[in-house]
C-alpha positions as CSV (number, residue, x, y, z in Angstrom):
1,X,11.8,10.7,4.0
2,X,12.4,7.9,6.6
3,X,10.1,7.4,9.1
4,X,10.8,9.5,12.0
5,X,10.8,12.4,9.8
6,X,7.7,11.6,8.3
7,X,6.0,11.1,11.6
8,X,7.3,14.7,12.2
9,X,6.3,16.2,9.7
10,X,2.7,14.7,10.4
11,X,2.8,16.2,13.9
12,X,3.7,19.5,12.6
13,X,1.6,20.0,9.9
14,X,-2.0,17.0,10.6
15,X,-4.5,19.2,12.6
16,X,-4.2,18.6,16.4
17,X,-7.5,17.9,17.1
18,X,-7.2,14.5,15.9
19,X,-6.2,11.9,18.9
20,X,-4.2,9.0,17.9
21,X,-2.9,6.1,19.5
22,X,0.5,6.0,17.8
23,X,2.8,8.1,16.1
24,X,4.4,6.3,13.9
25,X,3.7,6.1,9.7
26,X,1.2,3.1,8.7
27,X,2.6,1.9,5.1
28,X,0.5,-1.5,4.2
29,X,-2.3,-3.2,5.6
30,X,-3.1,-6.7,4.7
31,X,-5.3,-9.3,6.8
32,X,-5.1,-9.1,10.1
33,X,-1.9,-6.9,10.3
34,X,-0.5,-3.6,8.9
35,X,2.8,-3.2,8.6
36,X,4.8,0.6,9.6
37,X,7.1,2.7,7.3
38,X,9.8,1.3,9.1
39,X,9.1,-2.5,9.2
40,X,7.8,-2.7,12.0
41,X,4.4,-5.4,11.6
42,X,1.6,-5.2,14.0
43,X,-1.3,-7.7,14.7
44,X,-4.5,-5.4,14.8
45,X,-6.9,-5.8,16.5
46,X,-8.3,-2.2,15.5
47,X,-9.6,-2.8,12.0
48,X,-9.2,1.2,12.0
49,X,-11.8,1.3,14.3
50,X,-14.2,-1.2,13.4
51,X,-14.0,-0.2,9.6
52,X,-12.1,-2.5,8.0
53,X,-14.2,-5.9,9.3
54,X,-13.0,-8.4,6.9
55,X,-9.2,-7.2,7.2
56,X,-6.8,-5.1,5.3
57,X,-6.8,-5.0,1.5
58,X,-9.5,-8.0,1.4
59,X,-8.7,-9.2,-1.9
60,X,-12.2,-9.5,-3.4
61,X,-13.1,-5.9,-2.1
62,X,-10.0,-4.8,-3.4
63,X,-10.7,-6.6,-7.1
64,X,-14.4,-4.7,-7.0
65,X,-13.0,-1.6,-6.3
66,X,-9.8,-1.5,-8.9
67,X,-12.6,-2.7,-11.5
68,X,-15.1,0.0,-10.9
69,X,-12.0,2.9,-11.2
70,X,-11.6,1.6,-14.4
71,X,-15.5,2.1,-15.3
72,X,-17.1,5.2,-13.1
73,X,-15.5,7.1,-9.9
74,X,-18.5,9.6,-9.5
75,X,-21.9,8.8,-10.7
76,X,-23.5,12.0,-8.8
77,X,-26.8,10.8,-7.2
78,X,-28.3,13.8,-8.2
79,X,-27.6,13.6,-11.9
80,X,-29.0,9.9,-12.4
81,X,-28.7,6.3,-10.9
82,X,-25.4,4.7,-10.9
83,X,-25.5,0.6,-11.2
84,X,-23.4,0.4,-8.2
85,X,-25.3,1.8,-6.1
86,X,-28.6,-0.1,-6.8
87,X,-26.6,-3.4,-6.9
88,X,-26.0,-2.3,-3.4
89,X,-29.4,-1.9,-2.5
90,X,-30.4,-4.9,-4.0
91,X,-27.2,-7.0,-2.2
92,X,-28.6,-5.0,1.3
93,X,-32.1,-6.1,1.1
94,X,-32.0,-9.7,2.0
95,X,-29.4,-8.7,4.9
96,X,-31.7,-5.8,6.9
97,X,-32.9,-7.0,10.1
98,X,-36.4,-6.1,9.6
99,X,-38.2,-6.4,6.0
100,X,-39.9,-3.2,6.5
101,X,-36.2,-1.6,6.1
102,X,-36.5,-1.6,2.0
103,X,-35.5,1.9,0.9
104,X,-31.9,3.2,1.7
105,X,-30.0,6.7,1.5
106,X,-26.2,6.2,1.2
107,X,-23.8,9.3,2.4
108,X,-20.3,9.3,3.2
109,X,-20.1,8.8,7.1
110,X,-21.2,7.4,10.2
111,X,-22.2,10.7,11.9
112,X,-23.4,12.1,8.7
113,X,-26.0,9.2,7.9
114,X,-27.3,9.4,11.9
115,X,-28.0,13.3,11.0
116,X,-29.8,11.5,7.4
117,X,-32.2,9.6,10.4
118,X,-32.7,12.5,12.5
119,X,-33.9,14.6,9.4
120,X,-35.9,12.0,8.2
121,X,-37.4,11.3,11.8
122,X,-38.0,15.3,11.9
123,X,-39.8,15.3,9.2
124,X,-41.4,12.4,8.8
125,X,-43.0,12.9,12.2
126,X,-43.5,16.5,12.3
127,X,-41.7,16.7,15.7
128,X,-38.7,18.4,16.9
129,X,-36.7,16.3,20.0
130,X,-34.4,13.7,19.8
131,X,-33.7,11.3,23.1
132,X,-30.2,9.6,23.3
133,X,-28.4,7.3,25.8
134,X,-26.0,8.6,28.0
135,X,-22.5,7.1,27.0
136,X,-23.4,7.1,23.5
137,X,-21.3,7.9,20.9
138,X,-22.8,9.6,17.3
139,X,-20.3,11.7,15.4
140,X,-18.9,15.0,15.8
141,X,-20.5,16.7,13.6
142,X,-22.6,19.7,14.7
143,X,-25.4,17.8,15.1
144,X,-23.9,14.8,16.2
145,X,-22.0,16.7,19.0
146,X,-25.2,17.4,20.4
147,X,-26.5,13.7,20.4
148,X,-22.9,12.1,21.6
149,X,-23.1,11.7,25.4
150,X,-19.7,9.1,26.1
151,X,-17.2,12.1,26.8
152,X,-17.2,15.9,26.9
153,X,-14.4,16.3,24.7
154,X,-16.4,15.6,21.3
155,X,-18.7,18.7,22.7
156,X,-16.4,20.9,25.0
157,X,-16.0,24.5,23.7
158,X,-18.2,24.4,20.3
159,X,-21.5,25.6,22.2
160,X,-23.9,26.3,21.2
161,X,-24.9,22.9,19.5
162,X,-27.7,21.2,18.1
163,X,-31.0,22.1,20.1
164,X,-34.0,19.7,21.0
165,X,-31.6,16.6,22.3
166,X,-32.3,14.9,25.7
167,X,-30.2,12.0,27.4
168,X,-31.3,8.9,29.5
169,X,-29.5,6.0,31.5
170,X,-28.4,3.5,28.8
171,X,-29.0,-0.1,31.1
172,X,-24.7,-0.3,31.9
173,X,-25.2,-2.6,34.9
174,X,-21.7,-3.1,35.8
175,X,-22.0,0.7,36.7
176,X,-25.6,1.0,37.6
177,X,-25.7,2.0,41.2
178,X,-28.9,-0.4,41.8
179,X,-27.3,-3.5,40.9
180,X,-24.2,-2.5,42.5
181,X,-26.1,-1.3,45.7
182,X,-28.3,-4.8,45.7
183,X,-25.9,-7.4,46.9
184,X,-26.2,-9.2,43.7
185,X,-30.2,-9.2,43.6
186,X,-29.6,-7.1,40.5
187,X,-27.3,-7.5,37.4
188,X,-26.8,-8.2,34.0
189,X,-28.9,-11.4,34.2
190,X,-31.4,-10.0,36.1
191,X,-31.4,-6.0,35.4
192,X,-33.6,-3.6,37.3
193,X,-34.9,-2.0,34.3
194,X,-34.4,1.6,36.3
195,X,-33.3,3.0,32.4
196,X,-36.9,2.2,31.5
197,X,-38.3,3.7,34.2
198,X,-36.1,6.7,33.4
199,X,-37.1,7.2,29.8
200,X,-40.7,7.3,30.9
201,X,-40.3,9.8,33.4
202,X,-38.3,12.1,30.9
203,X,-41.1,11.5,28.1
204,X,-43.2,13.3,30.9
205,X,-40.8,15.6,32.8
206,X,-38.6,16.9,29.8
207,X,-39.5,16.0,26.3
208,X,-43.4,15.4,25.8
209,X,-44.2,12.3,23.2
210,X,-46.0,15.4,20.9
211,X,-42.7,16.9,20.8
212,X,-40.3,13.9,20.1
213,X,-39.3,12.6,16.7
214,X,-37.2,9.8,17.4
215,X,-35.1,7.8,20.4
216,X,-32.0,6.9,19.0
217,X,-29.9,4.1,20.2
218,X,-26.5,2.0,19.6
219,X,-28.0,-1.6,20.2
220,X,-24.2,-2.4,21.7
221,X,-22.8,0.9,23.0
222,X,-20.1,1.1,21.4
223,X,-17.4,4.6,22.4
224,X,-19.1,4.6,25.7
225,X,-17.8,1.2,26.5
226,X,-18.9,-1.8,24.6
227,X,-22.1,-2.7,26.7
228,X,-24.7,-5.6,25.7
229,X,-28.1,-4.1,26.9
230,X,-29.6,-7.3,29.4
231,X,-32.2,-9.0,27.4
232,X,-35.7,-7.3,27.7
233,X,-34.7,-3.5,27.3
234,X,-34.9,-2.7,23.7
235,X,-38.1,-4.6,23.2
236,X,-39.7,-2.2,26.3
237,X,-37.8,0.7,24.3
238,X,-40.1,-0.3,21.1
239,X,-42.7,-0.6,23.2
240,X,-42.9,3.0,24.2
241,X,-42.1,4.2,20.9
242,X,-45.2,2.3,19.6
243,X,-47.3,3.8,22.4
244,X,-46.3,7.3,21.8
245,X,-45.4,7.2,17.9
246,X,-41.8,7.7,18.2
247,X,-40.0,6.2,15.7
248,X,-36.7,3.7,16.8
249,X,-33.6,5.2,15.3
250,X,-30.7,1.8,15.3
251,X,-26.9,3.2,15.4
252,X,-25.2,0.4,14.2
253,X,-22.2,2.4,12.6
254,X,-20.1,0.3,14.6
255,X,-21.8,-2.7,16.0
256,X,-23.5,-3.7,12.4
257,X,-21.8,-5.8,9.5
258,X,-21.2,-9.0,12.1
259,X,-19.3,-7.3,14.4
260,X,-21.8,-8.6,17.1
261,X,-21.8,-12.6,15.3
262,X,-25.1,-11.4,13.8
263,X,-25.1,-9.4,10.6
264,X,-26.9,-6.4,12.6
265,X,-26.4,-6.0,16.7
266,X,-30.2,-5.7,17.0
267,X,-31.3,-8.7,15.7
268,X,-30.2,-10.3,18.8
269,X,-33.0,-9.1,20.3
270,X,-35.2,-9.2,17.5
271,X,-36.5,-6.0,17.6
272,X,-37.5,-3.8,14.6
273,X,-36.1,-0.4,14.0
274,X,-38.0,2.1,11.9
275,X,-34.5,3.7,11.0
276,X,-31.2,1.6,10.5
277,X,-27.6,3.3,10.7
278,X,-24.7,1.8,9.1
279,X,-21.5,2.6,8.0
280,X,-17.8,1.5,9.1
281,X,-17.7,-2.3,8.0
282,X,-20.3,-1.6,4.9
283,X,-17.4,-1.1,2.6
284,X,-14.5,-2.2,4.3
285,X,-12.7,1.1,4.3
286,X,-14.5,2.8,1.6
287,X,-15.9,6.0,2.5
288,X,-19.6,5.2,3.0
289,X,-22.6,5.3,4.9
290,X,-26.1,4.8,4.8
291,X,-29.8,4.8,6.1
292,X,-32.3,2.1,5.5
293,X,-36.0,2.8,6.8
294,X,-39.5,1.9,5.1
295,X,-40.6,3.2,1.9
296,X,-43.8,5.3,3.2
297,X,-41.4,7.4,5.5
298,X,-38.7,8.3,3.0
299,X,-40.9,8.8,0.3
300,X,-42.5,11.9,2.8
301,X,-39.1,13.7,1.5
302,X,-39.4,15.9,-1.3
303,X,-37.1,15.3,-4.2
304,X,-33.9,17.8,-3.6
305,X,-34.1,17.5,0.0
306,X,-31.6,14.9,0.5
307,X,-28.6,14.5,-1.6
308,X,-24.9,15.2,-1.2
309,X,-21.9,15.8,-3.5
310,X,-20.3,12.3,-3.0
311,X,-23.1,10.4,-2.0
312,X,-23.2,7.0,-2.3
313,X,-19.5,7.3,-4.2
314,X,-19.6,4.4,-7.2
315,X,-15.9,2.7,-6.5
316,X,-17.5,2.5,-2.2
317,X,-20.5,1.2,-3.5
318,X,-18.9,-1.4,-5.5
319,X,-16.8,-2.6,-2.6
320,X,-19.6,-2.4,-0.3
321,X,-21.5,-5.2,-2.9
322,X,-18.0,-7.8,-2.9
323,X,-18.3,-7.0,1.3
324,X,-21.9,-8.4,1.4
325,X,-20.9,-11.3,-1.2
326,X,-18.2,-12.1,1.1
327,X,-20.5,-12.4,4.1
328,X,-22.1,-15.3,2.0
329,X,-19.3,-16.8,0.5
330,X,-17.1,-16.9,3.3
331,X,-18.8,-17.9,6.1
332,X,-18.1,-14.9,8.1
333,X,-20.3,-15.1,10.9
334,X,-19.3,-18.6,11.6
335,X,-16.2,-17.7,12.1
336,X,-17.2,-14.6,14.5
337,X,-18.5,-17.3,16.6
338,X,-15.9,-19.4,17.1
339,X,-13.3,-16.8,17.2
340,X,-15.3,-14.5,19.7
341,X,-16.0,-17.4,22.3
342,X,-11.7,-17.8,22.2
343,X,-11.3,-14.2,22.7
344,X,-13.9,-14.2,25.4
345,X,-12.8,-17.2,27.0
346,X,-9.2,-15.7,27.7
347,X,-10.6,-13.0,28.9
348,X,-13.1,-14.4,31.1
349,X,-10.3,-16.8,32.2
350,X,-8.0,-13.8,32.8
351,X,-10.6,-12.5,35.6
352,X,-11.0,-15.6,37.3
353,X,-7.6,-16.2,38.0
354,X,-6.1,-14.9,41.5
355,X,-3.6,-12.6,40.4
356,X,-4.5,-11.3,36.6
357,X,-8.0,-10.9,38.2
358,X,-6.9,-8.1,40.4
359,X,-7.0,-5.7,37.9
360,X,-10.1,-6.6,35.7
361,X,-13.8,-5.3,36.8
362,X,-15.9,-6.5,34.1
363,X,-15.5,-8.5,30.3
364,X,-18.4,-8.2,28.1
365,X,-19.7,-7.9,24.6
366,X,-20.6,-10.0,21.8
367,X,-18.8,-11.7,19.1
368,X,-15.9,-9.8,18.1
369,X,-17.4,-6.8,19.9
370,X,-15.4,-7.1,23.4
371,X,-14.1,-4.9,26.0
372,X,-12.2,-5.4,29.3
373,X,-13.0,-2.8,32.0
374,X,-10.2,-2.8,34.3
375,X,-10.5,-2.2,38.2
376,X,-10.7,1.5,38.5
377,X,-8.4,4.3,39.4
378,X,-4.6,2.9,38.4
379,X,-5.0,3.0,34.6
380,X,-4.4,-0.3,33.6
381,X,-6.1,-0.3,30.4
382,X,-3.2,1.9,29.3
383,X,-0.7,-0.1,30.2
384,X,-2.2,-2.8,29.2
385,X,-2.3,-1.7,26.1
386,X,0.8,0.0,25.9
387,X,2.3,-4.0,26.5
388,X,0.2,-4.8,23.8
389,X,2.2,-2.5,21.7
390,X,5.4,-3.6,22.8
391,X,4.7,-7.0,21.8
392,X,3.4,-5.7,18.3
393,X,-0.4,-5.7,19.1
394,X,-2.5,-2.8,18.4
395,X,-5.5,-2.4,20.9
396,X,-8.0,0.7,21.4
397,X,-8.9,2.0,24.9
398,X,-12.5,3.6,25.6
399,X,-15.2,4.7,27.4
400,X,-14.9,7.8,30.4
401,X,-14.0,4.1,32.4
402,X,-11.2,2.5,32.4
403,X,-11.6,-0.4,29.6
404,X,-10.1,-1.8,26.6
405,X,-12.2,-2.6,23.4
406,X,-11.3,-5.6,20.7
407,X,-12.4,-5.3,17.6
408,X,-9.8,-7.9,15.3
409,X,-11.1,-8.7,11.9
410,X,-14.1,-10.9,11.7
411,X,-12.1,-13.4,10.0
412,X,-9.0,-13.6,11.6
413,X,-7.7,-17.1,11.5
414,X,-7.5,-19.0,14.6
415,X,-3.7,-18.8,14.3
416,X,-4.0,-14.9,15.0
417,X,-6.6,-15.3,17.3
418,X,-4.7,-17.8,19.2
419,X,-1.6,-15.6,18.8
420,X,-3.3,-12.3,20.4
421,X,-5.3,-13.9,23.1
422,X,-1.4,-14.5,24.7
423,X,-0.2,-11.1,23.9
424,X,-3.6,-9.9,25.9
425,X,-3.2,-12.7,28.2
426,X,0.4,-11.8,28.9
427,X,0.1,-7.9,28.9
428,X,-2.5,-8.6,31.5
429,X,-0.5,-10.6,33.6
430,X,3.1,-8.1,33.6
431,X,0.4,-4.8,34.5
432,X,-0.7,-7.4,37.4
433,X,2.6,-8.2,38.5
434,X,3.4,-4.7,38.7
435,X,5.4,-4.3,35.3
436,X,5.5,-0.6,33.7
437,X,5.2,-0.6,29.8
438,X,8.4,1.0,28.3
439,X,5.8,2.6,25.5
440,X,3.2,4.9,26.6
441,X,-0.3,4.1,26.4
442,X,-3.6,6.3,24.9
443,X,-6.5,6.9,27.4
444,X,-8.6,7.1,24.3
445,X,-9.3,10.6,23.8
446,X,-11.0,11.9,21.0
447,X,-11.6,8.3,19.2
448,X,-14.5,6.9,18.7
């Protein structure tokens, strides 16, 4: 079936629902680039959406999972341990952010292991309400719908969802109406802290601390537009938890496994969660997920009461221990560094210069974890993109704004880096100058 039929054929018969930024057939991935049914190669600088952190088809990955086939595909958790799994745990352990995280749950997804923290935060606390930020994104999964605040479409029509969830201001200053209303007394540098202020007035307007389990956060927001949170705001968030014993529920689905130059987002700021959430880069494209917390919460749970058929899959969990080895062996988040201050450079070069500047508002993030909000109300980000496309660059729009997200391989050589900072860099300049892509471009509906 050649490729247009194929991509036909996908559109006929691949549930609608699902948004996609191309149409055409994906046939090999290896590195940095994945290559179409019909030879056409592309630079990525997707990693599938933040999943695939050490690049297509990493080859000692790849090794760990063909070996494990060969031994045990599904050692079901509920039937006894499986060695891969606890070889994951114990390659976890020294990684976690916080040594109180030392007892983990693995599950299949992102939004499923964020439902495994809200039902151990339920019970563990005996309380019912869940606070989340406004532009975050959790899953969309019932309960997950519920908590996911960056657009309407993950939620519109499949009322009624999820009860007991309340939203608050995440600290997005580049769109916070005090800083931009302050000529410049307020900012990233210097934020307002009005989202603190916020969450206490909903723990006493909305949600009483004796009702509320757990405040649940993405240390980097990641759908809702790749925003850094200004230095002091998660430490002030664990400081309220602490005052009103709510626990500190970390998303890091997509901002944890270096994305961020640090193995987890949150340890940027040094705080401790009392419930980690990971997934996406954990196995480099194997199905799984997981929860790490401390021992004297999880062991609340009665045995039975978590679980799941494919749980903590043997051949994911086996790839998920070569990922962490790599991490080690590799140098991994040296390399973040020095390839996310080139990416951010451009970029920060790009909106200081006369004309490209035009059409950028704000470039942010940390370490490979960057986005580009363009100046609103032309859709540039989409036509930015689309010339990324053109040029045989894959890029992800997001956020209800108009930005672009990069998320390239955390260890993309400096050859690729160098070699998509000037397709950016050009894209950027042609959607200044006035250029119209000749491919369309995705707002970025129903990603992630």
């Amino acid at each position: 079936m050649s490729a247009s039929a194929l991509a036909k054929f996908g559109t006929k018969h691949v549930a609608k629902g699902i948004g996609r930024l191309a149409s055409e057939v994906i046939e090999s991935g290896s590195g940095s680039y994945v290559t179409m049914v019909g030879g056409r190669k592309y630079l990525d600088f997707t990693c599938g959406i933040g999943v695939a952190n050490l690049g297509h088809c990493h080859p000692a990955v790849t090794k760990a999972a063909q070996s494990q086939v060969g031994k045990l595909v599904h050692g079901q958790i509920n039937i006894a341990f499986q060695k891969p799994y606890l070889e994951l745990v114990k390659s976890l352990l020294p990684l976690m952010p916080h040594e109180s995280l030392d007892t983990f749950f693995f599950w299949n997804s992102g939004a499923e292991a964020v439902e495994a923290a809200v039902k151990l935060a339920r019970h563990a606390t005996k309380k019912q309400n869940i606070i989340v930020m406004q532009g975050s994104y959790h899953g969309r999964t019932f309960g997950t719908m519920a908590m996911t605040r960056s657009k309407t479409v993950y939620g519109e029509n499949y009322a009624p969802l999820m009860p007991g969830v309340f939203s608050v201001p995440f600290p997005y200053c580049a769109q916070c109406s005090v800083a931009t209303h302050s000529d410049g007394k307020y900012g990233y540098e210097n934020c307002c802290m009005d989202p603190v202020l916020q969450l206490e007035l909903l723990l006493k307007r909305e949600t009483a601390p004796s009702d509320t389990a757990a405040i649940v956060i993405e240390p980097v927001l990641g759908e809702g537009g790749y925003v850094p949170p200004p230095a002091e705001y998660l430490a002030k968030v664990r400081e309220i938890c602490d005052k009103n014993n709510i626990l500190l529920i970390a998303d890091e689905v997509q901002s944890g496994f270096g994305r961020t130059g640090k193995m987890f987002a949150i340890e940027h700021w040094g705080v401790r969660p009392d419930i980690l959430v990971m997934a996406k880069g954990i196995a480099n494209g194997f199905p799984l997920s997981g929860i790490a917390s401390r021992k004297e919460l999880m062991d609340m749970q009665k045995p039975g009461s978590m679980g799941g058929t494919y749980a903590g899959n043997a051949v994911s969990c086996a790839a998920g221990v070569a990922v962490a080895k790599a991490f080690q062996e590799e140098k991994i988040l040296e390399n973040v560094a020095a390839r996310g201050a080139e990416l951010k450079g451009m970029l920060d070069a790009a909106k200081s210069d006369p004309k490209s500047g035009k059409v950028i508002y704000d470039v942010r993030g940390l370490g490979l974890m960057l986005a580009l909000e363009c100046t609103p109300g032309h859709g540039y980000a989409s036509k930015i993109q689309a010339k990324c496309m053109e040029k045989d660059m894959l890029v992800l729009t997001t956020s209800i704004y108009d930005t672009l997200r990069f998320i390239p391989p955390l260890n993309i050589t400096k050859e690729d880096m160098a070699k998509g900072c000037q397709i950016i860099k050009e894209a950027i300049e042609e959607v200044a100058a006035g250029e119209r892509p000749a491919e369309s471009g995705t707002k970025g509906q129903a990603l992630e």
